[in-house]
C-alpha positions, 0 to 999 in steps of 0.5 A: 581704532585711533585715527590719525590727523596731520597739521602743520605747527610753526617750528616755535611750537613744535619746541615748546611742545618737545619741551613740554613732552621732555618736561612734563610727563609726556611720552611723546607728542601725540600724548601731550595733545590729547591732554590738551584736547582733554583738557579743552573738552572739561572746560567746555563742560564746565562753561557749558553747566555754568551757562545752563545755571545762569540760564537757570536762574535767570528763569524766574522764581523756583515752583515747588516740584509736582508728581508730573515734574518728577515723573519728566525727570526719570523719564529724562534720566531713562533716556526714554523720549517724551511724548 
């Protein structure tokens, strides 16, 4: 079930947002913000996988991988919690 949320939008937004939803593709203005909140949560992704490859990399050399290593994975990836 959708919700619905109300706010209020300075009046020069509100005509770039008609514009945008008579312009752009858009059905209407709900539209038109769900793809910008869509779009938000891909880059917060996106900066979210970049800040865990620094983290990464900034973690020191790479170990080759062991049985018990593997093992971690596939219990990680089952969604199963480790003891």
């Amino acid at each position: 079930m959708a919700n619905t949320i109300s706010f209020a939008i300075p009046e020069p937004i509100v005509e770039y947002i008609d514009n945008r939803v008579a312009t752009g593709g858009y059905g209407n203005r709900s539209e038109y913000i769900r793809d910008l909140v869509r779009i938000d949560q891909r880059e917060q992704a996106k900066r979210r996988l970049r800040d865990l490859v620094a983290e990464g990399l900034a973690s020191g050399s790479a170990t080759p991988m062991n049985s018990a290593d593997w093992a971690d994975m596939e219990t990680v990836a089952r969604g199963e919690v480790q003891a």
